[in-house]
N, C-alpha and C positions, 0 to 999 in steps of 0.2 A: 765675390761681393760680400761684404763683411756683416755677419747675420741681425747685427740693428737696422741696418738697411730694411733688409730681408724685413722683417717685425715691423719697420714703421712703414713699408708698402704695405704690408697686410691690413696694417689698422686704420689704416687711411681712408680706405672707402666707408669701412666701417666708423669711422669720427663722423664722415661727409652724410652717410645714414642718419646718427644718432642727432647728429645735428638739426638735420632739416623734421625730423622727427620732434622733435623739442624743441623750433622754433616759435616766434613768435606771435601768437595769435592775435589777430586785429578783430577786438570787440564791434559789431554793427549792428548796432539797433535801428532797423525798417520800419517808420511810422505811414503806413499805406490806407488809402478808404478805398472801400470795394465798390468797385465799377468806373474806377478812376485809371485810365488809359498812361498815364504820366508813371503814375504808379506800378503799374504793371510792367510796362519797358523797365525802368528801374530794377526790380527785383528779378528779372529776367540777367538783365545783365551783372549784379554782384552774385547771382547763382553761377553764373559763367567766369567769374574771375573767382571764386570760391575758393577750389584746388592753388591756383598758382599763388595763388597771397596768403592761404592759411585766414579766410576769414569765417568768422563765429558769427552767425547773421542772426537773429531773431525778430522775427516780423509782427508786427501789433497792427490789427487794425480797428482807426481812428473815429471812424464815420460813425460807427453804430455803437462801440465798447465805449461804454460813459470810464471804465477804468485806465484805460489804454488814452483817452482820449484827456481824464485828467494828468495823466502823466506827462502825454504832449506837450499839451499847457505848462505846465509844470517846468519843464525843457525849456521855453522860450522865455519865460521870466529868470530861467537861473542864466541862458545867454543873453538876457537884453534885448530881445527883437521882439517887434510888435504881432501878435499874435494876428492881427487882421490884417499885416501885409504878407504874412507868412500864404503856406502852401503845401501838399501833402504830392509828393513824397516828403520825409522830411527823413534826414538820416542821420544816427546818433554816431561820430566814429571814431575807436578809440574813450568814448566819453570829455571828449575837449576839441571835440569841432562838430560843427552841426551845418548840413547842407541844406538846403532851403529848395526842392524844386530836383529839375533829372541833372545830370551829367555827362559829358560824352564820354566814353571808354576810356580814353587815351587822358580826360583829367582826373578821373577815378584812379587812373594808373599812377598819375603823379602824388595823387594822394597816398595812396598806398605804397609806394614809392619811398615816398617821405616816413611815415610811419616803421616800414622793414628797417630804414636809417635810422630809427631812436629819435627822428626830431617832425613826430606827427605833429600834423598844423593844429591851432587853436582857433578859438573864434566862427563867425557866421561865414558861408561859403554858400552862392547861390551863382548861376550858369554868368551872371554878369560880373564875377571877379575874378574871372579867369578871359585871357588873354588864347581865343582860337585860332590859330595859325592855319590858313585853308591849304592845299596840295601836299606834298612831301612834307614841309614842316611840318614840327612836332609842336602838340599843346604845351603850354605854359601857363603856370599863375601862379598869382598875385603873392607869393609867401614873400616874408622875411626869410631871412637867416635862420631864427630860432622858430621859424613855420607859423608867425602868425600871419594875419590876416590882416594887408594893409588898406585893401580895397573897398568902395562903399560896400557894405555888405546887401547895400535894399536893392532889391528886384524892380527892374523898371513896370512902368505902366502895363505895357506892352509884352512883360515878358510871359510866353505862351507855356513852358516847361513844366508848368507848376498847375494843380487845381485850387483853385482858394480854397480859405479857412474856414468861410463861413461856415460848412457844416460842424468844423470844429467851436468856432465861437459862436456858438448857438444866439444868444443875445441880438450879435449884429446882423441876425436874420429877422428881426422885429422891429420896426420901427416906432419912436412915441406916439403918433398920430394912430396907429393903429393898436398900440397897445391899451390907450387910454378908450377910444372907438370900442372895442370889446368889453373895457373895465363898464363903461356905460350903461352897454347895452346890458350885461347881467346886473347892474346894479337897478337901473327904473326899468325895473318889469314890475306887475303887478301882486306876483305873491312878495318882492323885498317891504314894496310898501304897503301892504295888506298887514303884514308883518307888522313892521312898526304903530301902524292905525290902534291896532290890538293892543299892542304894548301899551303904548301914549297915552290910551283911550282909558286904559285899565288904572295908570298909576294917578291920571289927573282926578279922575272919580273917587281914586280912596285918597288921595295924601295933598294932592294939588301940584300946581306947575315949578315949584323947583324939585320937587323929589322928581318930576317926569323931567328934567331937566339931566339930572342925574341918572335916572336910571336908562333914558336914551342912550346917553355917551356911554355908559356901562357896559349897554349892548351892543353898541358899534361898535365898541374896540375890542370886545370877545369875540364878539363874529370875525372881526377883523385877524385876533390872531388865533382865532383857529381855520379861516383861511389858509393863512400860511404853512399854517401847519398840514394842514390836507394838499396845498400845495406839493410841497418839501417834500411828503412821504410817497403822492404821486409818483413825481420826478423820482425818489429814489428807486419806485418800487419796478419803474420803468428801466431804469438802467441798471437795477441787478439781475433782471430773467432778460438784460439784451434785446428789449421790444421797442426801442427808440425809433427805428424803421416801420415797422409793422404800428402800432402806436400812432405815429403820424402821419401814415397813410391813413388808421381809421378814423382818426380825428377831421383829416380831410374830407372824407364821404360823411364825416358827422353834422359840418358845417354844412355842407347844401340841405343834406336832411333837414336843418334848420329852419335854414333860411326859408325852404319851401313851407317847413308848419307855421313859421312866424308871416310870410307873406297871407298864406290860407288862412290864417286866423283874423285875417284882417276884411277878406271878405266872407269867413263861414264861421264870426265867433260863435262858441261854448265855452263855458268857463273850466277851467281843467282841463281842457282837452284837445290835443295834438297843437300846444303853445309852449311857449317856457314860462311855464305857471304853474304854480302848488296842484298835484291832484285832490280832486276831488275829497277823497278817502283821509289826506292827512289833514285838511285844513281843522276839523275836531279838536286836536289831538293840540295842534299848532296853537288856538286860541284857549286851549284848555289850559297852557303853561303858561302860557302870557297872561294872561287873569290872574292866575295865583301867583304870580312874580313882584310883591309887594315891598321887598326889601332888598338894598344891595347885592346881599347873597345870595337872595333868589332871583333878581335880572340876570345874576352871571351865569347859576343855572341855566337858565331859562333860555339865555343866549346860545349856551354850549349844546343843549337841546336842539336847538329852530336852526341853529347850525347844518345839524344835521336833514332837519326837514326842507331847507331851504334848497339844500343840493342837488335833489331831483329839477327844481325849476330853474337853478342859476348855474347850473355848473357847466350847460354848454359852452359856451364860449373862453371860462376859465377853463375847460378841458382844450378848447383849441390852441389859445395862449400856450398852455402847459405842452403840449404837442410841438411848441417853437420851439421853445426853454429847451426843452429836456433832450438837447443835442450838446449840451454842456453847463456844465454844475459851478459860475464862475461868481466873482462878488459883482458882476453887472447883472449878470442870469438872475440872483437872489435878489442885486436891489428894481429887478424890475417886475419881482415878484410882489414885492413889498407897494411897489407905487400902483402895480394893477386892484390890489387890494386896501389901499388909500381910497383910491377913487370909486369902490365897490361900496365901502362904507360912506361916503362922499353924503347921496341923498335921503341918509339917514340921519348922518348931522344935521345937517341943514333943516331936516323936519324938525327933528328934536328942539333945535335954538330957534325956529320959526314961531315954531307953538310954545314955546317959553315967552319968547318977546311979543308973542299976542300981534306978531301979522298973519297970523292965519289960526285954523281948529281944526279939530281933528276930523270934524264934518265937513270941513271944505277940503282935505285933502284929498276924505275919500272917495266926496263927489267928485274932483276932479279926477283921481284915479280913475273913476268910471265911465268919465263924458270923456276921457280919451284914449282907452284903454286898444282901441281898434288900433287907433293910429299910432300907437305905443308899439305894438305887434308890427306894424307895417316897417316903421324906420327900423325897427331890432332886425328884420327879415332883410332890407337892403345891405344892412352894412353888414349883416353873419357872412349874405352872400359875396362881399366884399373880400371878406375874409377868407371864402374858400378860394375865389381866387387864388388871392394872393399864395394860399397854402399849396395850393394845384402847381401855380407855376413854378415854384422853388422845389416842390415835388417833381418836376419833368424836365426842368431846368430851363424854361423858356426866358430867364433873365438871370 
C-alpha cells in the first residue's frame, strides 16, 4: 500500500476529531420565569440535545430580573411580535430566530438541523408554525429554502405551550379603572387636602387670590413631579437588589393592612392614627413651611418639602400601584406612572381654580374635609381592599 495512503488513513480520524472539535456552536439564549412548568420542560430538553448539537445555552430568568426582563422586551420589538401575545419560554437561536412558547424534540431537531446546514431559520417560531406529523412520521416546518419563516408566526388563543407575558409586561397587569381607583384614593384623603387648606389659606391672606392661584398650580405640579420621581427610583430601586417578587408580595399584605385601618377609622376615628393621614407629630412641621411659602420659589420649596411629609399618609396605594409596575420598566409602565400622578395632583387643582374663581373658600373646603372625613376613610378602605384582591389573585394565579 503506497505510504500516502498509509498517512492519509492515519489523519483521517484525526481531521474527523479536529473537526467535530471546532464545529459549530449554535448560540441559545433561554428566557425562562421561575415556577413556570413550560419553562422547565424546555430547558430540560435543550440540556438533553446539548452534546449532540454543540449548543451554548444561557438561561435568563424573566419573571423577577427587571435586566433579563428588559432585555426580553427588547428581543420582541427588534423581531416585531407583540409583547402581550408573547410567552416565556421564549428562546433566542442562533440570534435570528426567536421561538415563542415549548417545542417538541423532533422540531428542535429540525431546527437545529437546519442551523448545523448554515441555513439557520429566521423570524418568529411558535408550536403552531410547525406542521406535527403523529406516528412514525417525522415533524416538519414551516421554513423556506433560505429558513425563513413562512407561517403565521401568532400563537392561537388556545395555544397551552406557553405561560403568558404578563408578568413580563407588567403594565398589562393593571388596569385604568383600577389605576385611576388607587390615584383617588391617595389623592382625597385628608392630610393631601389639609395640605393644600394651609397653602391656599396662607398665600390668599398675604398676597390675595391670583398669587394663590399660582402658587397652587406651583405646588401641584412639584408634588407632581417629584412623585415621579420617588416613583422611578422605587421601581429602580426594586429591580436592582431583584425584590420585584418579595416587593409584591409585601405590598400585597400592605393593601389589606390598609384597607383594614381605612375601614376602622371609619367607625373608630382619631385623627393621625392607624388611617392614611399625616401623623400627628409632622403636621407642625407641615404647616410651618406652608405659611412661610410666600413667593414662587418658596411654594416650590415648600412643595418639594410636603412632598416629603405627604408620603407617610399617601404612599399606600402608590406603593401598591408601584408593586404592579415594577415587573417591567416599559413606556406604558412610565406613561401609567405619569397619569397615576395626574390624577394625584387632580384635587388639588381643582381646589386651587375653585378658590381662585370664588365657588368655594378655604373655610368651606375645610369644613367639608371634616363633615366627611369618616366617610372619606370608609370608600378609601373598600376600594384598597379591592385592590388587594385583585393583587392576591395575580399573586396565586386565580385568573
Amino acid at each position: 500500500m503506497p505510504e500516502g495512503v498509509n498517512h492519509m488513513k492515519t489523519a483521517l480520524p484525526l481531521l474527523i476529531i479536529l473537526c467535530a472539535a471546532t464545529s459549530y456552536a449554535i448560540e441559545i439564549e433561554l428566557f425562562y420565569g421561575e415556577g413556570c412548568p413550560h419553562c422547565a420542560s424546555t430547558s430540560a430538553l435543550l440540556d438533553t440535545m446539548k452534546d449532540e448539537y454543540n449548543l451554548s445555552i444561557s438561561k435568563h430568568e424573566a419573571y423577577y430580573n427587571y435586566e433579563e426582563r428588559t432585555r426580553l422586551i427588547a428581543y420582541y420589538e427588534r423581531f416585531g411580535y407583540d409583547v402581550s401575545k408573547g410567552g416565556v419560554p421564549t428562546t433566542i437561536v442562533g440570534g435570528t430566530a426567536m421561538v415563542v412558547g415549548e417545542l417538541s424534540e423532533s422540531q428542535w431537531k429540525m431546527l437545529f438541523d437546519a442551523c448545523q446546514e448554515g441555513r439557520c431559520p429566521t423570524g418568529v417560531y411558535t408550536y403552531s408554525t410547525f406542521t406535527l406529523r403523529i406516528g412514525n412520521q417525522s415533524a416538519a416546518a414551516n421554513l423556506t429554502g433560505n429558513g425563513t419563516a413562512v407561517a403565521n408566526a401568532t400563537a392561537p388563543a388556545n395555544d397551552t405551550r406557553m405561560d403568558p407575558l404578563q408578568e413580563l409586561n407588567g403594565a398589562a397587569a393593571i388596569t385604568l379603572p383600577v389605576l385611576i381607583g388607587a390615584a383617588l384614593v391617595d389623592s382625597i384623603n385628608p392630610c393631601t387636602i389639609a395640605v393644600m387648606v394651609l397653602l391656599c389659606g396662607a398665600i390668599l391672606c398675604a398676597k390675595g387670590r391670583n398669587s394663590a392661584l399660582l402658587a397652587g398650580l406651583i405646588f401641584s405640579f412639584v408634588i407632581f413631579f417629584m412623585y415621579v420621581l420617588y416613583g422611578l427610583g422605587i421601581m429602580k430601586a426594586i429591580a436592582a437588589l431583584e425584590l420585584t417578587r418579595a416587593f409584591y408580595t409585601l405590598v400585597t399584605l400592605g393593601a389589606l393592612a390598609l384597607a383594614l385601618m381605612e375601614i376602622n377609622a371609619y367607625f373608630n376615628y382619631k385623627p393621625g392614627f392607624l388611617a392614611v393621614e399625616m401623623p400627628m407629630f409632622l403636621r407642625p412641621y407641615a404647616k410651618k413651611i406652608t405659611a412661610s411659602a410666600t413667593s414662587p420659589a418658596g411654594v416650590a420649596v415648600a412643595a418639594v418639602f410636603c412632598s416629603l411629609f405627604l408620603l407617610p399618609c399617601s404612599s399606600g396605594p402608590y406603593l401598591l400601584v408601584l408593586g404592579m409596575l415594577a415587573k417591567a420598566a416599559t413606556m406604558q409602565t412610565i406613561g401609567y406612572l405619569v397619569l397615576y400622578n395626574l390624577f394625584f395632583i387632580l384635587p388639588m387643582v381643582v381646589i386651587t381654580v375653585a378658590v381662585y374663581l370664588g365657588k368655594t373658600t378655604i373655610e368651606k373646603v375645610n369644613e367639608t374635609k371634616e363633615k366627611y372625613i369618616r366617610l372619606i376613610h370608609l370608600v378609601s378602605g373598600i376600594i384598597l381592599f379591592f385592590l388587594f384582591l385583585l393583587m392576591l389573585g395575580q399573586a396565586t394565579g386565580w385568573y
